[in-house]
Legacy VTK file of the C-alpha trace (Angstrom):
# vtk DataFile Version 3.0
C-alpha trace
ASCII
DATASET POLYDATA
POINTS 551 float
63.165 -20.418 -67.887
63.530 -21.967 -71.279
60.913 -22.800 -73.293
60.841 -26.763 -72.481
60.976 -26.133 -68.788
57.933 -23.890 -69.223
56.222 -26.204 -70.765
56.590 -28.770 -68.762
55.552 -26.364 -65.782
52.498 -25.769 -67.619
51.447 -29.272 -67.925
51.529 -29.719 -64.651
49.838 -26.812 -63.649
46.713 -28.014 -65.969
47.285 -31.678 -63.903
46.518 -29.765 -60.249
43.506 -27.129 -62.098
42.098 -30.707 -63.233
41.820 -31.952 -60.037
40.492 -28.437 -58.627
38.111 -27.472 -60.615
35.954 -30.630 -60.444
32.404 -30.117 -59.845
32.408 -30.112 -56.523
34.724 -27.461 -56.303
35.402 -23.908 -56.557
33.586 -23.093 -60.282
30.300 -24.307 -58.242
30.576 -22.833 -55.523
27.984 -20.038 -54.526
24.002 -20.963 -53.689
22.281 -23.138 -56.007
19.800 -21.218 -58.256
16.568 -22.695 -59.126
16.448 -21.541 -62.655
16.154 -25.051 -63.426
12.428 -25.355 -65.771
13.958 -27.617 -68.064
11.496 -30.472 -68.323
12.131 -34.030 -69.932
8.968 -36.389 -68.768
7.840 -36.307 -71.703
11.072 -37.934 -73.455
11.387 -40.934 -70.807
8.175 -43.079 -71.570
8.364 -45.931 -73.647
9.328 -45.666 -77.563
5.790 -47.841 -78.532
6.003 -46.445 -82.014
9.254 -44.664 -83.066
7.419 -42.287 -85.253
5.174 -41.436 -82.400
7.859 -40.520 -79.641
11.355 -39.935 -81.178
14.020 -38.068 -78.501
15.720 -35.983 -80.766
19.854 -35.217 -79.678
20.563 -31.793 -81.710
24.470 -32.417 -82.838
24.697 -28.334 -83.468
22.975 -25.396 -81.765
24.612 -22.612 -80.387
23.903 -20.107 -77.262
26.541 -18.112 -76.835
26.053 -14.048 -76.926
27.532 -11.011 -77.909
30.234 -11.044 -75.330
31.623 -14.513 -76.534
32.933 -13.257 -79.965
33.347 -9.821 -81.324
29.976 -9.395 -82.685
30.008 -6.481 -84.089
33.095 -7.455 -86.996
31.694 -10.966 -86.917
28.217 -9.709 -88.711
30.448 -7.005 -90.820
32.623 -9.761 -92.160
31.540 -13.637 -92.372
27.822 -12.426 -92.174
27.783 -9.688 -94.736
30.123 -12.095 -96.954
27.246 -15.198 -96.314
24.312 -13.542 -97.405
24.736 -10.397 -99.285
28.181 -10.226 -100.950
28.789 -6.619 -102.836
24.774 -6.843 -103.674
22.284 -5.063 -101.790
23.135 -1.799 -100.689
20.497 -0.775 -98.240
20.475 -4.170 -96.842
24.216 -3.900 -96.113
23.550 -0.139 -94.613
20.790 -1.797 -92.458
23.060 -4.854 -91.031
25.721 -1.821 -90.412
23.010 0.019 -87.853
22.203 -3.072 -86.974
25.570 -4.006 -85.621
25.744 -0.338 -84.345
22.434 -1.129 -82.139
24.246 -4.251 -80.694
27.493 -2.645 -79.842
25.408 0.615 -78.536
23.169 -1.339 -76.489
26.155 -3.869 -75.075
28.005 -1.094 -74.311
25.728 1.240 -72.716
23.316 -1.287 -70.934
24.032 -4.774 -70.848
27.762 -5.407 -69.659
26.346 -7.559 -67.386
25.760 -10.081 -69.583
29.140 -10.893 -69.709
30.369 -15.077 -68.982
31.757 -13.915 -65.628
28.745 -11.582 -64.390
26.576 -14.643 -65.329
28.214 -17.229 -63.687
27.263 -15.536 -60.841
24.191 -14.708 -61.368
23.452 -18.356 -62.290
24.648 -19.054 -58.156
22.262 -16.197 -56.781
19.188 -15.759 -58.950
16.185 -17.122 -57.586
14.625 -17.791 -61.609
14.931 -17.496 -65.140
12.548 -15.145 -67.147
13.045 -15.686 -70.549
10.064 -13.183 -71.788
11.167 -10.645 -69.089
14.766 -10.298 -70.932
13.888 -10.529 -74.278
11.311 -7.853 -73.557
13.957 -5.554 -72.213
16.237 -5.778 -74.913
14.027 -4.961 -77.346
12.846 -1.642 -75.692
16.769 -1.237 -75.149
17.536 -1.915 -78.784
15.022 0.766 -79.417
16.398 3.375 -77.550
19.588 3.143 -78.756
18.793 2.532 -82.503
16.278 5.873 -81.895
19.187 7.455 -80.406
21.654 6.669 -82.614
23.116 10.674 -82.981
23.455 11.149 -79.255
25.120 7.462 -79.209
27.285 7.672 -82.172
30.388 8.003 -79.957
29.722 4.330 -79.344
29.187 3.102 -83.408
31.139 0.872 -84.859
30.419 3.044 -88.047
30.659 6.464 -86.657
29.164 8.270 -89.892
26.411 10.026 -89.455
23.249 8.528 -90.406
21.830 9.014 -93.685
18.417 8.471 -92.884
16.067 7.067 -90.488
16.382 3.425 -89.681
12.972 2.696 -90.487
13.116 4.154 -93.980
16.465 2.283 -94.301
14.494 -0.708 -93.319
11.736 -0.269 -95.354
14.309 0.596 -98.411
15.872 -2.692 -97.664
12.284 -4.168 -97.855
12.124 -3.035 -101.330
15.095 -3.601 -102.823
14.877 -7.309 -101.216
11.651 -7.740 -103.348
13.592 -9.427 -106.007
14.807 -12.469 -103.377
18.134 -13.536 -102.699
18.066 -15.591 -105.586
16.301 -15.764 -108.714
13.268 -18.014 -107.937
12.709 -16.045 -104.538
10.817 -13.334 -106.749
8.800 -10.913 -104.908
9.015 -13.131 -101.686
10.053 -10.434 -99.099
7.464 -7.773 -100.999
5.019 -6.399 -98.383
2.564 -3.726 -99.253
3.038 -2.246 -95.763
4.960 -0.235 -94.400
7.228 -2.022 -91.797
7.268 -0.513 -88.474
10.033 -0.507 -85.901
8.900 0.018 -82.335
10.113 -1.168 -78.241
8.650 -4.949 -79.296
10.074 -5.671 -82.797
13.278 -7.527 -81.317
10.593 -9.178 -78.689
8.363 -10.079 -81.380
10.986 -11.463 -83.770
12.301 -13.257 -80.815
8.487 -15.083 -80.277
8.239 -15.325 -84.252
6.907 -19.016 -83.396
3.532 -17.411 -82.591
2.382 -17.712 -86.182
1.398 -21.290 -87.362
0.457 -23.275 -90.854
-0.972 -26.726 -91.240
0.048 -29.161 -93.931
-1.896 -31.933 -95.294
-0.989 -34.553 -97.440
-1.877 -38.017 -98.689
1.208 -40.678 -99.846
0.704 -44.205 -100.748
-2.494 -44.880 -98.372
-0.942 -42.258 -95.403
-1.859 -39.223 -94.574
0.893 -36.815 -92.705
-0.296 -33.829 -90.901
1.714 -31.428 -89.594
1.282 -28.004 -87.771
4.626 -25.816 -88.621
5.696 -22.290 -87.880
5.309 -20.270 -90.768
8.305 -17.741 -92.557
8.711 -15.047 -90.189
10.234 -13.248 -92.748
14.739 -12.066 -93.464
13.907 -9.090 -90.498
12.389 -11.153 -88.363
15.508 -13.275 -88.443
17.251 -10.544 -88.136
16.101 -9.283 -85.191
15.805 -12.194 -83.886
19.440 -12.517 -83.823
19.578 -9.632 -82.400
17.425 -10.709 -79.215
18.993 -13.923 -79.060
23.106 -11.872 -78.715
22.145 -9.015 -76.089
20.691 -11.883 -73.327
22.404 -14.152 -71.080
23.216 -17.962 -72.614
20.872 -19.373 -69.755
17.793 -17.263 -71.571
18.925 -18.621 -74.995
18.938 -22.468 -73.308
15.577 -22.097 -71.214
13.912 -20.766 -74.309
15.254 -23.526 -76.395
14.242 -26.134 -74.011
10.571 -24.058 -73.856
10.289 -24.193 -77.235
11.793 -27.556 -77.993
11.378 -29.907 -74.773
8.392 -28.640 -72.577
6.451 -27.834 -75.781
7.374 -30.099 -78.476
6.560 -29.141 -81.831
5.244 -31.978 -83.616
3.579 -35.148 -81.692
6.011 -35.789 -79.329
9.449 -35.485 -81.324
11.270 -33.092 -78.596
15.133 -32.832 -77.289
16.944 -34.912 -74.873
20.191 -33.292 -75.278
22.012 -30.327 -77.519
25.334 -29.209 -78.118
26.345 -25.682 -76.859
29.099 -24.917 -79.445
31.077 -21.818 -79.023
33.301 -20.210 -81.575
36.913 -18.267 -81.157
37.246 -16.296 -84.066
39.698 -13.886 -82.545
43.002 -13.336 -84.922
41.310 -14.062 -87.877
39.113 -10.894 -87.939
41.408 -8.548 -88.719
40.928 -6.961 -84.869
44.305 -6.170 -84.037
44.523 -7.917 -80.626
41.232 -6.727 -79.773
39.412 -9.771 -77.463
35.923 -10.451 -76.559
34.685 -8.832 -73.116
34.296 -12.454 -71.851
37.272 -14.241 -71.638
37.574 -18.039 -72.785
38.320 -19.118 -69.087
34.901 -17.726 -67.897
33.008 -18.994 -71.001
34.383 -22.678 -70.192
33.019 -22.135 -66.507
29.828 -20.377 -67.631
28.738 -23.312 -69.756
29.945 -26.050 -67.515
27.478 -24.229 -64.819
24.813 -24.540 -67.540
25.586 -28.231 -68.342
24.680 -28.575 -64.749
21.634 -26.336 -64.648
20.068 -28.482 -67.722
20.989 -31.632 -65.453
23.690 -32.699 -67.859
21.362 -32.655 -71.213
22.815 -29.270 -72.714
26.990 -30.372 -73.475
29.065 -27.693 -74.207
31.768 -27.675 -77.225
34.413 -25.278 -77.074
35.309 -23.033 -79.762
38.984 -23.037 -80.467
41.764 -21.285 -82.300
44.686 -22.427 -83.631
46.493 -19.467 -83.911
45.911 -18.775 -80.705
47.388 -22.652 -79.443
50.590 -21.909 -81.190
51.557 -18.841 -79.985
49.826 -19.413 -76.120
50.410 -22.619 -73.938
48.178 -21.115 -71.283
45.559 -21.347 -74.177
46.117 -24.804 -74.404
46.288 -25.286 -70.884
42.686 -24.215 -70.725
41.078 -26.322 -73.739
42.913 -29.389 -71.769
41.335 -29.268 -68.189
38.120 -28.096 -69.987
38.391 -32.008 -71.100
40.058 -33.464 -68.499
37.543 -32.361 -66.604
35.102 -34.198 -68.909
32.048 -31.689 -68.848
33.490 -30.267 -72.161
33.283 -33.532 -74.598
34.965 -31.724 -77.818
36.145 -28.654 -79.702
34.877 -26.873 -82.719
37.279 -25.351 -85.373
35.697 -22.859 -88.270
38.067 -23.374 -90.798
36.913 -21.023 -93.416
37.289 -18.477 -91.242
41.182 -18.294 -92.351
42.895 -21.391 -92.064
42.623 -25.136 -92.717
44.175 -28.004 -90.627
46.485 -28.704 -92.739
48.328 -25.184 -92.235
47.203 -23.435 -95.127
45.477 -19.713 -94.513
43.748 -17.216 -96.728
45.747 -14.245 -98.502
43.975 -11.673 -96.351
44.991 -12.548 -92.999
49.064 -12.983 -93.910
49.697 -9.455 -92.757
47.563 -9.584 -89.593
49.929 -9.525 -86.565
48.929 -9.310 -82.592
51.444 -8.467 -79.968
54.502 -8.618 -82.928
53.233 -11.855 -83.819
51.816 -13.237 -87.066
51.141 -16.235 -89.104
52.621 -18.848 -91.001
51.493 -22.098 -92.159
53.889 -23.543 -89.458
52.079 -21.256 -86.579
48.694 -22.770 -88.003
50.258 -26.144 -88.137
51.781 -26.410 -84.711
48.790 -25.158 -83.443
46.278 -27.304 -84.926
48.513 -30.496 -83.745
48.878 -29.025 -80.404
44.376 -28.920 -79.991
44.402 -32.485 -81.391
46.788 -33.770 -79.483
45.037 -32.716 -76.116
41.722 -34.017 -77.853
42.833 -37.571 -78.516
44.411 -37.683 -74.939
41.088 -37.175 -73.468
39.239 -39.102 -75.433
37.177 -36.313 -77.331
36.424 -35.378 -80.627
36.222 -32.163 -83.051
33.486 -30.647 -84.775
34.047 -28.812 -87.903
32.368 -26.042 -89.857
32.389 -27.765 -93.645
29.849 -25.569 -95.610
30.611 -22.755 -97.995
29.972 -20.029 -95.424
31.716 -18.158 -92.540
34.430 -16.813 -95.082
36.522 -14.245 -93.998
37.293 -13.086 -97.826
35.947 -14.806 -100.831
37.479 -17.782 -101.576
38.715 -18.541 -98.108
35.535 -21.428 -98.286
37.716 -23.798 -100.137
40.025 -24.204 -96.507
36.926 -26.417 -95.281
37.634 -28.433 -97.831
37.524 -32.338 -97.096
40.722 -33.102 -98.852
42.476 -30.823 -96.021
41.073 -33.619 -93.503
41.557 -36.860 -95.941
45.603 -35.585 -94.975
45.115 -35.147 -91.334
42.895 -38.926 -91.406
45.795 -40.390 -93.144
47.703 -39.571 -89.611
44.954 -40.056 -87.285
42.658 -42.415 -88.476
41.229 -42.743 -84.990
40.450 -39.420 -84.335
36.536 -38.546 -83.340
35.175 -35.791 -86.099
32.046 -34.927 -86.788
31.584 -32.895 -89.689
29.193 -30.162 -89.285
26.267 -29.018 -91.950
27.677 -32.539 -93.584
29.497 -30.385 -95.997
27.078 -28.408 -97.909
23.922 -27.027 -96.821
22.148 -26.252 -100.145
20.758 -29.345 -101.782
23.532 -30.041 -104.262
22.815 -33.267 -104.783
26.020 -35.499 -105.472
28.221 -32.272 -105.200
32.239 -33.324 -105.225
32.078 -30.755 -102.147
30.518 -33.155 -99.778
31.001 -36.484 -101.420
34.533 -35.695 -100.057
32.974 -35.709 -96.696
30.662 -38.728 -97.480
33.682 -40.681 -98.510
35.407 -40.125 -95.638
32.620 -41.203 -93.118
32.465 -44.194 -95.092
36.469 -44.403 -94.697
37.049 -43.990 -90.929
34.744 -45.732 -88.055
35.037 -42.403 -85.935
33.951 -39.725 -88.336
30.049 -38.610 -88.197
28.202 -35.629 -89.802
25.148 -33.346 -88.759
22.904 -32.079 -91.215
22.685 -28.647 -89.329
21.006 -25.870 -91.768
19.862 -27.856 -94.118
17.097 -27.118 -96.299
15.140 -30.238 -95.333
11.963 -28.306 -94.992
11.516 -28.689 -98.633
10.400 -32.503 -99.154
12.030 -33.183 -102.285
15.275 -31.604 -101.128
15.077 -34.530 -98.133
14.391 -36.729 -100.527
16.946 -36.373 -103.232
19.375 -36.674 -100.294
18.073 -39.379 -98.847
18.413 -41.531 -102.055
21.903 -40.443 -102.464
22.774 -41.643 -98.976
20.980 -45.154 -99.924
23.591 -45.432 -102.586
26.630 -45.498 -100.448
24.727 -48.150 -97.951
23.886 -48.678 -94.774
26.659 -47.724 -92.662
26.386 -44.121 -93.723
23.194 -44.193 -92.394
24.820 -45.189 -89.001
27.197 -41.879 -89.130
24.815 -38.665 -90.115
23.419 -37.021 -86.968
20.371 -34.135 -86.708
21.794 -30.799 -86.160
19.577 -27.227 -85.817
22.023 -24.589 -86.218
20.193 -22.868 -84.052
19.571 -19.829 -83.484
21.774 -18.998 -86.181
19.362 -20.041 -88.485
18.570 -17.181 -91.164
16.512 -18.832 -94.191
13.687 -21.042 -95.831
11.251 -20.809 -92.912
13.878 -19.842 -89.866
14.860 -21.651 -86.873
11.097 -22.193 -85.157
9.906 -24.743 -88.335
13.293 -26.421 -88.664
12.217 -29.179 -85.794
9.043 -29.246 -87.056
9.600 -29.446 -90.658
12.335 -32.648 -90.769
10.413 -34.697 -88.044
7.371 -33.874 -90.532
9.441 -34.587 -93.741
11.222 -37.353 -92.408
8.080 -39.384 -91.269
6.658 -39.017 -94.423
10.066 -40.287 -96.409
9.397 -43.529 -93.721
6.294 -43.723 -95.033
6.595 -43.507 -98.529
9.282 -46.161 -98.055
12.496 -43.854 -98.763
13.880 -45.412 -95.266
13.028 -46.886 -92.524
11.767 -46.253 -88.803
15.125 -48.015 -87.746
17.242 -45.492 -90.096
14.956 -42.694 -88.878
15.407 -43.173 -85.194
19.314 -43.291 -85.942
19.617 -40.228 -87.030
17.378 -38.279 -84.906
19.042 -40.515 -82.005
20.994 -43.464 -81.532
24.128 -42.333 -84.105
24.733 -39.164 -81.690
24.514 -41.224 -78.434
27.119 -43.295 -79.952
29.356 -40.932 -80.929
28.795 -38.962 -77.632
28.728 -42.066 -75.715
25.957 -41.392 -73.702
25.691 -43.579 -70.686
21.722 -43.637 -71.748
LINES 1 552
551 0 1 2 3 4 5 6 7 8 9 10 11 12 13 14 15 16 17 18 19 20 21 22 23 24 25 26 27 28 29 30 31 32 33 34 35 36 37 38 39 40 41 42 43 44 45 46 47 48 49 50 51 52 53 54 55 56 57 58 59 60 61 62 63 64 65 66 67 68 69 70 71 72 73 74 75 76 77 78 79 80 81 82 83 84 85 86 87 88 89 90 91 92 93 94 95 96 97 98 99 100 101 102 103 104 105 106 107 108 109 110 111 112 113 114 115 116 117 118 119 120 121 122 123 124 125 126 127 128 129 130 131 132 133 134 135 136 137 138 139 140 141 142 143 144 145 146 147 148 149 150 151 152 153 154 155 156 157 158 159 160 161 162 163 164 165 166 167 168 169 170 171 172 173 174 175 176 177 178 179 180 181 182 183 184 185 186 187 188 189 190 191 192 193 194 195 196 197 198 199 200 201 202 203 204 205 206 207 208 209 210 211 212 213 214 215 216 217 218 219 220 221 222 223 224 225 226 227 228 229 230 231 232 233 234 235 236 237 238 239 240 241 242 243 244 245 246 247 248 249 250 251 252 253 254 255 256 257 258 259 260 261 262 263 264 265 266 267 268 269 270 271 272 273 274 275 276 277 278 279 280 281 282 283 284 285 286 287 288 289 290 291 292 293 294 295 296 297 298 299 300 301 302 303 304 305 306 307 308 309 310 311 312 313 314 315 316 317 318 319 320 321 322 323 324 325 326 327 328 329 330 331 332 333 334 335 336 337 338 339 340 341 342 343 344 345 346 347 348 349 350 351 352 353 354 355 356 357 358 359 360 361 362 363 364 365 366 367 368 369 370 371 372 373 374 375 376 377 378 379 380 381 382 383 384 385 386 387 388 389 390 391 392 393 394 395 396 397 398 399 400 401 402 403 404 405 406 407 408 409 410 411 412 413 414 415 416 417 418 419 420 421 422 423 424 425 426 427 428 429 430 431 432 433 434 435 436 437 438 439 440 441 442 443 444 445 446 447 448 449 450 451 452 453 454 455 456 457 458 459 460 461 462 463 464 465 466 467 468 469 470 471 472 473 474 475 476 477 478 479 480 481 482 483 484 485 486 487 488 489 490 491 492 493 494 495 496 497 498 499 500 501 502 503 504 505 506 507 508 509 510 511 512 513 514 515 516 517 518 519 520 521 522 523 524 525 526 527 528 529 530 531 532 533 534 535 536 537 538 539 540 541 542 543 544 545 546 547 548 549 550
């Protein structure tokens, strides 16, 4: 069969799994479990004062786990290139056992987590039990970190251990003294000695256990606000840890505990989130090695869990360009995900190797999979091919935009905006949302995201979340807020809240982020920075637009 005739066979074959796979049929099929605590009364009475009861929609969160991407060379490359660079040597031994814990412990105990086992779990169990799991993945993380001789047929890094892990974490303690940067000083400095025990992961996990109050009086109002406090760079760390070895319907129910049943701050909670998922595959360097959850189960996993969260938690698929060009069954997938209409959009990482205009980074040029490699026309073809399925249905793309997630130094610059002002040029209709809004790090007026402020301005369909930010520091909101005045309104009308979470991993973690911009925010209404209307937009009504929400 030549290629065209394929094609065409393939398109239709995506036409019959459309009408199969609806929600009545065969991916829900099974018992209906009752793990269903998600709780929203509090988010349906009357807005009588906006600053009072705000539903928050969260543009950017992820829950996906260890099975979904390859974990292991995801923290040894993007991660270790993020936060550490060449500096830090015992912290970079430490993330190395680290990533040796996860793989020992996914390997040896927790295959079950994978999108398939779950899916039907999710159609048997009688409950979710968010504190049970965590708590048994941190004894488990234990074990095999304690064990890591016996295990070290199953390291990633299979040298032998130089010392303990809690003297390597305690090492990393020390040399970490100095902060990340230079006016962190002596922030991570503890006179004692940190322990590492079967509740460390568990207790990183719950890190929203330890609380601070802040007072403060501006212009005749006085803004109180209860906060979780730093848990500290390990505490994030094993937090992440906790959050990759459980099943995605733990990560949602404790999001929705933590966020929804229990709002942090005077009624601000969520209404809805956005599950994004990530495909990273290629572009790691893994020769043809593939996640133990496959894409098609991951799609059917979180469509199960859009249902379980009665439609609130929307799932955004992770895709790969690579993969599109070389794989029309790929594509066959991301466009019954959409037909389907449970799936609203895609997310692409760009700096991960390639932008969308074709371009990819030196380092991946000699990568090949199955004889196969890549060209700027293999990342072209594919990139055209996702949004050509996208604008068919009617959905949009998300895009990683910040200075992070590099697969090699220098690779940041593909998430550049000028790659997009191309693609605009072509399809100025096209739904984006631009996540982290560009940059991340308070650099006020930067030519790095005033490409991506321009461009909202530009286009009617192109929105941003302002996922990571640092926000929790006042005059960092501030500063950007007064920027955002100077290019009017309607920008206003396009920038979205977005949590990052639980990849969160600085300034005072994921647990405060909530907390901190409803806090900050209220008190830039107050002091006259904007207004309730422009608040309420962002937390709000600008996502429901772009998502158009029926409510």
């Amino acid at each position: 069969m030549d290629d065209f005739n394929r094609r065409r066979m393939l398109k239709a074959l995506t036409l019959v799994l459309c009408s199969s796979l609806l929600p009545s049929c065969s991916i829900f099929t099974g018992r209906d479990s009752h793990c269903e605590n998600y709780k929203f009364d509090h988010l349906s009475k009357p807005d009588q004062d906006i600053l009072k009861l705000t539903p928050v929609i969260d543009m950017h969160a992820h829950f996906f786990n260890a099975t979904d991407l390859l974990a292991v060379e995801y923290i040894m490359g993007p991660v270790l290139n993020d936060f550490l660079g060449s500096k830090f040597k015992f912290t970079r031994v430490l993330l190395t056992r680290v990533a040796n814990g996860i793989f020992g412990v996914l390997e040896s105990k927790r295959k079950f987590i994978n999108a398939g086992a779950e899916l039907k779990w999710l159609s048997s169990n009688n409950a979710c039990a968010p504190d049970i799991e965590y708590r048994e993945v941190s004894a488990e993380f234990f074990d095999v970190v304690q064990q890591e001789n016996r295990n070290k047929s199953l390291s990633f890094n299979k040298t032998q251990p130089s010392m303990s892990f809690v003297d390597l974490l305690n090492a990393s303690a020390n040399e970490l003294s100095g902060g990340f940067q230079p006016h962190e000083k002596q922030k991570y400095k503890s006179n004692a000695r940190i322990e590492f025990n079967a509740n460390t992961v568990l207790n990183a996990v719950n890190s929203n256990s330890v609380y601070e109050q802040k007072t403060g009086i501006t212009k005749g109002f006085r803004t109180f606000a209860t906060c979780p406090s730093d848990p500290g760079f390990f505490s994030r760390i094993f937090g992440f840890v906790g959050r990759v070895l459980v099943r995605r319907s733990t990560n949602i129910q404790a999001y929705y505990d933590r966020y929804t049943k229990k709002p942090l701050y005077e009624g601000a909670g969520f209404r809805h989130v956005m599950n994004v998922g990530c495909d990273f595959d290629f572009f790691l360097g893994t020769n043809c090695k593939t996640p133990s959850s496959s894409i098609a189960d991951q799609i059917k996993v979180n469509e199960k869990l859009h249902e379980h969260t009665n439609g609130y938690a929307i799932p955004v698929l992770g895709v790969n360009p690579w993969k599109a060009a070389h794989d029309d069954g790929y594509c066959a997938l991301i466009e019954a995900a959409l037909c389907r209409g449970i799936y609203r959009g895609v997310k692409l990482y760009p700096s991960i190797g390639y932008s969308v205009t074709g371009d990819f980074r030196s380092g991946v040029k000699n990568y090949q999979c199955g004889g196969k490699g890549v060209t700027e026309k293999i990342i072209s073809t594919g990139i055209n091919k996702i949004f050509d399925i996208v604008e068919h249905y009617k959905g949009y793309v998300t895009s990683h935009t910040t200075h992070s997630k590099g697969g090699q130094p220098g690779s940041e610059k593909l998430a550049s905006s000028k790659h997009w002002a191309k693609i605009l040029m072509q399809r100025k209709g096209m739904r984006i949302n631009f996540g982290h809004m560009g940059d991340t790090g308070g650099k006020i007026g930067s030519h790095w995201r005033e490409g991506f402020l321009d461009l909202m301005l530009k286009y009617e369909n192109v929105y941003a979340d302002f996922g990571y930010h640092e926000y929790a520091n006042y005059q960092t909101l501030k500063s950007d807020l007064e920027v955002f005045k100077r290019y009017g309104q309607e920008l206003f009308d396009k920038i979205t809240y977005g949590s990052d979470w639980y990849m969160i991993s600085k300034d005072k973690g994921a647990n405060a982020y909530l907390c901190n911009s409803v806090s900050n925010f209220r008190r830039a209404v107050a002091e006259g920075i904007i207004n309730k209307t422009q608040y309420k937009a962002m937390m709000y009504d600008n996502a429901a637009r772009f998502l158009m929400l029926k409510s």
